[in-house]
C-alpha atoms as an extended CHARMM CRD file, in Angstrom:
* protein
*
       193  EXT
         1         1  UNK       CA             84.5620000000      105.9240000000       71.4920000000  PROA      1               0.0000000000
         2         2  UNK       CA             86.6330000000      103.4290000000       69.4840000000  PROA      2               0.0000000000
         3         3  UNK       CA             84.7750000000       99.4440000000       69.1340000000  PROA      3               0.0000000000
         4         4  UNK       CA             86.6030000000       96.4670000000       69.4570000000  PROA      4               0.0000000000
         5         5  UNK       CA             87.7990000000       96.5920000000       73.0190000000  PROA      5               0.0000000000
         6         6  UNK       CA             88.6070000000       99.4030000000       75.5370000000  PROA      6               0.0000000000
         7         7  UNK       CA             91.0400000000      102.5980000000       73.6450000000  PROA      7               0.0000000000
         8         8  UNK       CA             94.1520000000      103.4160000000       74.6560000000  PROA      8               0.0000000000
         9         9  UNK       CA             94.0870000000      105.3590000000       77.5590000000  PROA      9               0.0000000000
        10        10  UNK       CA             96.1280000000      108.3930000000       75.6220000000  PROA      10              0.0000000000
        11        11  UNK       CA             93.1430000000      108.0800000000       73.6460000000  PROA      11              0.0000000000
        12        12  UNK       CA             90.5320000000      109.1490000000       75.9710000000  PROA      12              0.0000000000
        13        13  UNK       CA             90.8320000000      112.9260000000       76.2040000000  PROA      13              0.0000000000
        14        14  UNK       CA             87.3470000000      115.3930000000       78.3200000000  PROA      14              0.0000000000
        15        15  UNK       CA             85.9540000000      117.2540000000       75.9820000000  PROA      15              0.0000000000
        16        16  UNK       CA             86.6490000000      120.8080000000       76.9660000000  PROA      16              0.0000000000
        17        17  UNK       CA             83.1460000000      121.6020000000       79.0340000000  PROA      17              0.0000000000
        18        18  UNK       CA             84.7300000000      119.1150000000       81.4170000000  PROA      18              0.0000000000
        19        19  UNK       CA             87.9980000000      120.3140000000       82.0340000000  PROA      19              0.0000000000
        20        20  UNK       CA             87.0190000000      122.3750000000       84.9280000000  PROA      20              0.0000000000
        21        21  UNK       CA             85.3180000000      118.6640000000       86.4020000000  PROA      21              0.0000000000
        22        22  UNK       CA             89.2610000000      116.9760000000       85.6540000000  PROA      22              0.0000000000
        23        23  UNK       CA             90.9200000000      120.0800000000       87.6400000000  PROA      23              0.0000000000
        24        24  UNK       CA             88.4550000000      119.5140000000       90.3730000000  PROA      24              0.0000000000
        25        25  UNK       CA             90.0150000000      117.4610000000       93.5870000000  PROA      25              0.0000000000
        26        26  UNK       CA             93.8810000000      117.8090000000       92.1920000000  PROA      26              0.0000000000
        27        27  UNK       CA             94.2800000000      115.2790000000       95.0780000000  PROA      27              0.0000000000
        28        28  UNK       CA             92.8760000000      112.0900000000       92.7590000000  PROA      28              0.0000000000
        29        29  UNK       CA             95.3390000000      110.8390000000       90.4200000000  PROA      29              0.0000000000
        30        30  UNK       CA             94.0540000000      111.6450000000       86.6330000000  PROA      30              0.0000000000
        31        31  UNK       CA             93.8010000000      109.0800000000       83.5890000000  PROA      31              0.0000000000
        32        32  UNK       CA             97.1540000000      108.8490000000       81.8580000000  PROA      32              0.0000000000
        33        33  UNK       CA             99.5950000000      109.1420000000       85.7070000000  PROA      33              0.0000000000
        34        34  UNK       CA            100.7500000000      105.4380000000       85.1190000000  PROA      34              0.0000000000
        35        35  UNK       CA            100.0980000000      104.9010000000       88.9920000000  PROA      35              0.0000000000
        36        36  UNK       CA             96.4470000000      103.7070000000       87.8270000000  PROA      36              0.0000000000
        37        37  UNK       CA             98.1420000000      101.2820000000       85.3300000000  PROA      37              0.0000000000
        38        38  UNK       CA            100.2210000000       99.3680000000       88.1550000000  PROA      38              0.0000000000
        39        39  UNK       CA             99.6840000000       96.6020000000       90.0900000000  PROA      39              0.0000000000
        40        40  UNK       CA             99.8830000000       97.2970000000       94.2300000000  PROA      40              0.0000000000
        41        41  UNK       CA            102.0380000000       96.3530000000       96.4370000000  PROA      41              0.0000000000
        42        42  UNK       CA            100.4090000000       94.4810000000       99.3290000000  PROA      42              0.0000000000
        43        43  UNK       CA            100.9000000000       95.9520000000      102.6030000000  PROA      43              0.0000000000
        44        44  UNK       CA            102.1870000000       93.9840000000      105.5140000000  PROA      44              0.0000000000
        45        45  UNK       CA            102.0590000000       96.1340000000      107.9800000000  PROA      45              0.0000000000
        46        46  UNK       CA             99.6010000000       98.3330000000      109.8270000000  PROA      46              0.0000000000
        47        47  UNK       CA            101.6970000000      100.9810000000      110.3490000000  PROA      47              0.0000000000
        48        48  UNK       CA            100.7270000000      104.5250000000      111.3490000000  PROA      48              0.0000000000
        49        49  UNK       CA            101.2620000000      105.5890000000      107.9050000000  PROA      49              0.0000000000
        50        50  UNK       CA             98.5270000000      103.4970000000      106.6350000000  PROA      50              0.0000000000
        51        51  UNK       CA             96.0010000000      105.0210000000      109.1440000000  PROA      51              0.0000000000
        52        52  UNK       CA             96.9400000000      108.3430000000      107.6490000000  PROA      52              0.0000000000
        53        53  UNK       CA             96.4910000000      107.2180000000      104.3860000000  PROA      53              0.0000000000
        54        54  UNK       CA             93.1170000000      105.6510000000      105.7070000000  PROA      54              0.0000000000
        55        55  UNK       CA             92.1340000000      108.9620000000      106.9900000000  PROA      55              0.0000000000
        56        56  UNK       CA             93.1960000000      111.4680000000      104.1470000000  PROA      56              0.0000000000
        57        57  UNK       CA             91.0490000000      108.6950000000      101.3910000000  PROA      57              0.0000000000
        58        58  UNK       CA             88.1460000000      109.4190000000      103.6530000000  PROA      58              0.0000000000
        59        59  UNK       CA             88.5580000000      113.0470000000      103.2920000000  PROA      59              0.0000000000
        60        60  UNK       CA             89.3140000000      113.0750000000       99.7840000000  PROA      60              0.0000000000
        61        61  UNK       CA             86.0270000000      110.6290000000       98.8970000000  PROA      61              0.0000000000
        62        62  UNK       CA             83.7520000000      112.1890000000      101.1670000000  PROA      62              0.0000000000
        63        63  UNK       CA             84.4980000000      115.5560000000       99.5320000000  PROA      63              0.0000000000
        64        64  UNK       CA             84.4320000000      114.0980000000       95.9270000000  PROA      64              0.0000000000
        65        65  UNK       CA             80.5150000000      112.4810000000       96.7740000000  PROA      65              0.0000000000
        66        66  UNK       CA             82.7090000000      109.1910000000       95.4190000000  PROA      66              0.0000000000
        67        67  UNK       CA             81.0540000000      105.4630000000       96.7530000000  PROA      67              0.0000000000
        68        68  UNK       CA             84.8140000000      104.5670000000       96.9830000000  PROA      68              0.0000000000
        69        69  UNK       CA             88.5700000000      105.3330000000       96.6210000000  PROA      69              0.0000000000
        70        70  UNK       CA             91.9830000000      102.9380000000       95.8860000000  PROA      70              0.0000000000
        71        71  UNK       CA             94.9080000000      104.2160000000       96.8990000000  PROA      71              0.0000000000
        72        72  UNK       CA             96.4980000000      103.7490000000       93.5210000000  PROA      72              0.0000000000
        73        73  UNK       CA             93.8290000000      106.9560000000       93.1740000000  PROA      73              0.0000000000
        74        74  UNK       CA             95.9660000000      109.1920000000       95.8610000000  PROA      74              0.0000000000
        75        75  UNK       CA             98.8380000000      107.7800000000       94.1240000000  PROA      75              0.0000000000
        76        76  UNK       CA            100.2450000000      105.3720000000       96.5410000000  PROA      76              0.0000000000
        77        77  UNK       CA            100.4480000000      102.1140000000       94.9220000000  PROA      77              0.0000000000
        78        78  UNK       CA             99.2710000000       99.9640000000       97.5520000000  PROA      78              0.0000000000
        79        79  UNK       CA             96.3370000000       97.2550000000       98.0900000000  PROA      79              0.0000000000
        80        80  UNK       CA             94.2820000000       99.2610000000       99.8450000000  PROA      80              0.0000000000
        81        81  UNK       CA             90.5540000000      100.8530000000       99.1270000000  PROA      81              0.0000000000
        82        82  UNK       CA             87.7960000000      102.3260000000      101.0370000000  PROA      82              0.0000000000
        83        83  UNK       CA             84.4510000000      102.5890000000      100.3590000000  PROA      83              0.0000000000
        84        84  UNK       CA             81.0280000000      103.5630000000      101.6630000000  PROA      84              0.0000000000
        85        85  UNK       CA             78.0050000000      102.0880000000       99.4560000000  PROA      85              0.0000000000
        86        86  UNK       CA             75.2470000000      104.4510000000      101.4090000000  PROA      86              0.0000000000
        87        87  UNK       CA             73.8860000000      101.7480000000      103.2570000000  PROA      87              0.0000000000
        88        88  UNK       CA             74.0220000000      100.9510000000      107.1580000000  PROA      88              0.0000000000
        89        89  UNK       CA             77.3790000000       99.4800000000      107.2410000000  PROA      89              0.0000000000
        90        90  UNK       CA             79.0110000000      103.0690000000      106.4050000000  PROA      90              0.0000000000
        91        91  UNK       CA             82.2190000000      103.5000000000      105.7430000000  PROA      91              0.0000000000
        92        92  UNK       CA             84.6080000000      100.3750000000      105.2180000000  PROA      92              0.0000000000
        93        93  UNK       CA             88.1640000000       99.4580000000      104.4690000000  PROA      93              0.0000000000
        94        94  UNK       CA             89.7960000000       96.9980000000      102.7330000000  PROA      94              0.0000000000
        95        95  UNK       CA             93.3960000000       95.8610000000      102.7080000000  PROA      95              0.0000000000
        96        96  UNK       CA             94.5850000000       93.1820000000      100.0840000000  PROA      96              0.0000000000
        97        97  UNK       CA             90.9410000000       92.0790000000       99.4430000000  PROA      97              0.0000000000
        98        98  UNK       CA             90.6450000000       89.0550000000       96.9600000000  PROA      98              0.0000000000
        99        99  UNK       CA             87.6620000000       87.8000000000       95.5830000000  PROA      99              0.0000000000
       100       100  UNK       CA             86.7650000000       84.7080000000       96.6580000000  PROA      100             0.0000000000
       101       101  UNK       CA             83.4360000000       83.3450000000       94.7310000000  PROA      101             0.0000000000
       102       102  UNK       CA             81.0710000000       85.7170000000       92.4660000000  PROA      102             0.0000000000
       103       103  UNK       CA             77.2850000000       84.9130000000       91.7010000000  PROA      103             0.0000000000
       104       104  UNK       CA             75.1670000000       86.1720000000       89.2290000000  PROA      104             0.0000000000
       105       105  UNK       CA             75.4250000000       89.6770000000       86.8790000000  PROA      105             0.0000000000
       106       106  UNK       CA             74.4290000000       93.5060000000       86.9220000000  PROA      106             0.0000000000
       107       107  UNK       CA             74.9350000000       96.1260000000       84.6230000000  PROA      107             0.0000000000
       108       108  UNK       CA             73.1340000000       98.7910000000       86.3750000000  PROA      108             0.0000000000
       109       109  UNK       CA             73.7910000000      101.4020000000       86.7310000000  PROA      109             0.0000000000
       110       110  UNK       CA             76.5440000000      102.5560000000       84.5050000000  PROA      110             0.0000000000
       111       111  UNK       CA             79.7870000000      103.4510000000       86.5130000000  PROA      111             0.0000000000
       112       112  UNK       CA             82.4200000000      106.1680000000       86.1710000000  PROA      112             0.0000000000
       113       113  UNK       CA             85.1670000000      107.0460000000       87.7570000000  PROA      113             0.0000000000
       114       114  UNK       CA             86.7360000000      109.8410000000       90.0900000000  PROA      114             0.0000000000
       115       115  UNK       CA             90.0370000000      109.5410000000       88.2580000000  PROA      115             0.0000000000
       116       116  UNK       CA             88.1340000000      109.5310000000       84.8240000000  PROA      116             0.0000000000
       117       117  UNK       CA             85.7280000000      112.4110000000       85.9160000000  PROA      117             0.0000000000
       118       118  UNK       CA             82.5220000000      112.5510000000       83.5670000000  PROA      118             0.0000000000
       119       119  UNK       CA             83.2100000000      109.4170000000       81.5170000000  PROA      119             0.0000000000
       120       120  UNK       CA             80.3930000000      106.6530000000       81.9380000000  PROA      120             0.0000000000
       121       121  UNK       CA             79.4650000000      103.3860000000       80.5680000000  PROA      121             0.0000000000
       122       122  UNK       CA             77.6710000000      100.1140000000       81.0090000000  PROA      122             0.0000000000
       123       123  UNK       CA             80.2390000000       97.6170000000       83.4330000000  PROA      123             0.0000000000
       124       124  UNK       CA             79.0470000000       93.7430000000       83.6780000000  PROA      124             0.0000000000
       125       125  UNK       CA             79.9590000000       92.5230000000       87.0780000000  PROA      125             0.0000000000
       126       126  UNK       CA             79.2130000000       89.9630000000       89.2350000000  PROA      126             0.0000000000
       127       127  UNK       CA             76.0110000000       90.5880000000       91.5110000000  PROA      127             0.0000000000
       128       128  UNK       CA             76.8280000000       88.3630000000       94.6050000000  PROA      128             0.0000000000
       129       129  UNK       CA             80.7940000000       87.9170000000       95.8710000000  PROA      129             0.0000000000
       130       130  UNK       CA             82.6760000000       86.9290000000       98.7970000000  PROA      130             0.0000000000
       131       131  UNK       CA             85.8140000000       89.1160000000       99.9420000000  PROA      131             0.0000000000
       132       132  UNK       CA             88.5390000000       88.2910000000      101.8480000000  PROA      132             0.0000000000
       133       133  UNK       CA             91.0820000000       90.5150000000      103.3460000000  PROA      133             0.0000000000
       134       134  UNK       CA             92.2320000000       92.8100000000      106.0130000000  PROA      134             0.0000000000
       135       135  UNK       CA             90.9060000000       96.0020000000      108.3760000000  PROA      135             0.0000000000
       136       136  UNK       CA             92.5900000000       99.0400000000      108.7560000000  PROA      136             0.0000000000
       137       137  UNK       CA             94.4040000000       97.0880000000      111.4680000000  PROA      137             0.0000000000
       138       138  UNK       CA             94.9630000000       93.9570000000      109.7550000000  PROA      138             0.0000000000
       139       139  UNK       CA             92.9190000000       91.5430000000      110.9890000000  PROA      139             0.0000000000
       140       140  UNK       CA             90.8310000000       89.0270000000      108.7160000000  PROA      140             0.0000000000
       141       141  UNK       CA             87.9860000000       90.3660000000      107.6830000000  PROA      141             0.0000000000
       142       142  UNK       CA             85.3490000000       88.2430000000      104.8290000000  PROA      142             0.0000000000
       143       143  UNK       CA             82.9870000000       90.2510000000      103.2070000000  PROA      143             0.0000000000
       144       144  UNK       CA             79.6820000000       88.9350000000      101.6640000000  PROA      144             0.0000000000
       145       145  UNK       CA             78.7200000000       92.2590000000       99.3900000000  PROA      145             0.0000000000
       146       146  UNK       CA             75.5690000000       91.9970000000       96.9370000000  PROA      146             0.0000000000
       147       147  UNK       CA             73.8710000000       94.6400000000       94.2120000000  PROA      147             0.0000000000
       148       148  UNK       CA             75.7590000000       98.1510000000       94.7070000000  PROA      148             0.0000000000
       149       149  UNK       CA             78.1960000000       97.0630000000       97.4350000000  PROA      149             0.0000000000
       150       150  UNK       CA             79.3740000000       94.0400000000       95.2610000000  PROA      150             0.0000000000
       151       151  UNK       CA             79.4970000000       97.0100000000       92.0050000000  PROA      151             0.0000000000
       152       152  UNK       CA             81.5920000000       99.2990000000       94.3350000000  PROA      152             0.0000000000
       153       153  UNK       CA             84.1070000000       96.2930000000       95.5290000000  PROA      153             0.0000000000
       154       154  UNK       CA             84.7530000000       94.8410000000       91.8280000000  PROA      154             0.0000000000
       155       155  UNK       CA             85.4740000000       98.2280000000       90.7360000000  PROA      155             0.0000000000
       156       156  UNK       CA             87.7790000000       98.9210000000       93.5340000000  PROA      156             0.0000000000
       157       157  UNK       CA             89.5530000000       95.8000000000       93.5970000000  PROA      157             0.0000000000
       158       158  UNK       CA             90.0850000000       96.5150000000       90.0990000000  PROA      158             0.0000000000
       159       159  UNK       CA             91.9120000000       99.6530000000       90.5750000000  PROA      159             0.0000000000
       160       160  UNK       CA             94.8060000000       97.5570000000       92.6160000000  PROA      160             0.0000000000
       161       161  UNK       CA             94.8410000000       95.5850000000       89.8290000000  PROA      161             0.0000000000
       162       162  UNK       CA             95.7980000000       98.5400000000       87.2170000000  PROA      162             0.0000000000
       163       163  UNK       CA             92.5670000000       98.1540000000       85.5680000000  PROA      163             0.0000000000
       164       164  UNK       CA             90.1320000000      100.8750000000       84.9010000000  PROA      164             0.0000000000
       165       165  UNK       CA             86.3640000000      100.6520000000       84.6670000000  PROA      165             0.0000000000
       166       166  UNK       CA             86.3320000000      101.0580000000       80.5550000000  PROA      166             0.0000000000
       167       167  UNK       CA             89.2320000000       98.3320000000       80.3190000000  PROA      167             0.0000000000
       168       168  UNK       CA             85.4560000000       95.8320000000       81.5480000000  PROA      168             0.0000000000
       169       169  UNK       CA             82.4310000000       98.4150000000       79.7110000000  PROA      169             0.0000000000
       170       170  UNK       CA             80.4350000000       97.8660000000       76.8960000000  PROA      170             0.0000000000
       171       171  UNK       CA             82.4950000000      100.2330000000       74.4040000000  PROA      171             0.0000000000
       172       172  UNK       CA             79.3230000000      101.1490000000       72.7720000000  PROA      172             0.0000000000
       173       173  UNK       CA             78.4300000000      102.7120000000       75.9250000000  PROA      173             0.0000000000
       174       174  UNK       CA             81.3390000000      104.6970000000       77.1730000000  PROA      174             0.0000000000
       175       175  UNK       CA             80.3800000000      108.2730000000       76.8110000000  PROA      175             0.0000000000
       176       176  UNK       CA             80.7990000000      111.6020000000       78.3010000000  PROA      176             0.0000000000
       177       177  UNK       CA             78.0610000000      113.4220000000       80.6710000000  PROA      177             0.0000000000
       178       178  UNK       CA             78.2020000000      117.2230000000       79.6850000000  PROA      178             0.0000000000
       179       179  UNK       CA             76.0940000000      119.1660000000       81.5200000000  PROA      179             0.0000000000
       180       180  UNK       CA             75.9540000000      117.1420000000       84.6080000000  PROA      180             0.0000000000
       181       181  UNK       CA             77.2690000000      119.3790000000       87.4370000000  PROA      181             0.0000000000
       182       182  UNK       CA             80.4020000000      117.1780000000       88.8490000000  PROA      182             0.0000000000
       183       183  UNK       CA             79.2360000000      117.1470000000       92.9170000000  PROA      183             0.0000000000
       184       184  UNK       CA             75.6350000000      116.8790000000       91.9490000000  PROA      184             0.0000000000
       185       185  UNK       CA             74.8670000000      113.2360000000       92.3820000000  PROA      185             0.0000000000
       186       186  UNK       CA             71.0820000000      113.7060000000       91.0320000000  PROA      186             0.0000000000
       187       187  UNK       CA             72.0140000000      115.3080000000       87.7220000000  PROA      187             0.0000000000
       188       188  UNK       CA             74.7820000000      112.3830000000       87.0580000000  PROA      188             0.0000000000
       189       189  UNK       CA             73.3700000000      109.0050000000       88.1990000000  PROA      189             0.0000000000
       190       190  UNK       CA             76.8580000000      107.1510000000       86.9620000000  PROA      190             0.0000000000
       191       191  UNK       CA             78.5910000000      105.6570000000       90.0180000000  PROA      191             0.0000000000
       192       192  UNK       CA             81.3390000000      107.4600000000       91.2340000000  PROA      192             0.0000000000
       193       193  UNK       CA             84.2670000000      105.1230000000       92.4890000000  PROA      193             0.0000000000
């Protein structure tokens, strides 16, 4: 990978024993569909359309073992993510989330990506934050997230913003997990968001 700052997303092709990883769940939008690169809309509305957007991002990150999804993923460019950190709280939803304080750092353990599927690398993020937003039905939620769940929210939040995980990583670390079967979560530890 290229130093001096995150490369050019044209830049960043799977080497070929990962192809089969990037034709996997057709469903998630792919580095380079300019969806990822946008900033989303807000939504206003909980509208029945929403909930079926809710509902098919379940399906789709359940069946992809990701942590969490943005709808900029599906392709709908809309402020809107899910996610489900594996502890108690299961799955949650988040509609036009902003940050409002962040504590502290992590950088463990690497992330990737289900849009960038078998790229990893070392992200710094914050390791305490408050949330604000919205349910699935709109009403004001606040989120105090820590650790993975705090990881998992950055990196999502980031997706509405048209930023991708290796825009924030340690360039030095960015590299590719060959080998690494793509729904076997033991054999690739990178986070998959």
């Amino acid at each position: 990978m290229p130093q001096g700052g995150p490369p050019p997303d044209d830049s960043i092709q799977p080497p070929p024993e990962l192809l089969e990883a990037w034709l996997c769940h057709p469903e998630i939008v792919k580095l380079g569909d300019p969806v990822l690169r946008q900033v989303a809309r807000p939504i206003t509305l909980a509208t029945q359309e929403i909930q079926d957007l809710i509902a098919r991002m379940t399906v789709i990150m359940r069946a992809a073992h990701g942590l969490g999804l943005a709808a900029p993923q599906v392709g709908v460019s809309l402020r809107l993510f899910i996610y489900d950190a594996g502890d108690k709280k299961g799955l949650r939803v988040l509609i036009n989330p902003r940050i409002v304080s962040a504590r502290g750092e992590q950088t463990d353990p690497p992330e990737g990506c289900l849009s960038i599927p078998g790229l990893q690398g070392v992200v710094t993020r914050a390791n305490q934050i408050r949330v604000k937003g919205y349910d699935a039905r709109l009403k004001p939620v606040t989120i105090n997230a820590t650790e993975l769940e705090a990881r998992v929210i950055q990196h999502e939040i980031d997706h509405l913003d048209g930023i991708l995980f290796f825009d924030r990583a340690d360039p030095e670390t960015l590299v590719w997990a060959i080998g690494a079967e793509d729904d076997d979560d033991e054999a690739n530890p990178a986070l998959k968001e």
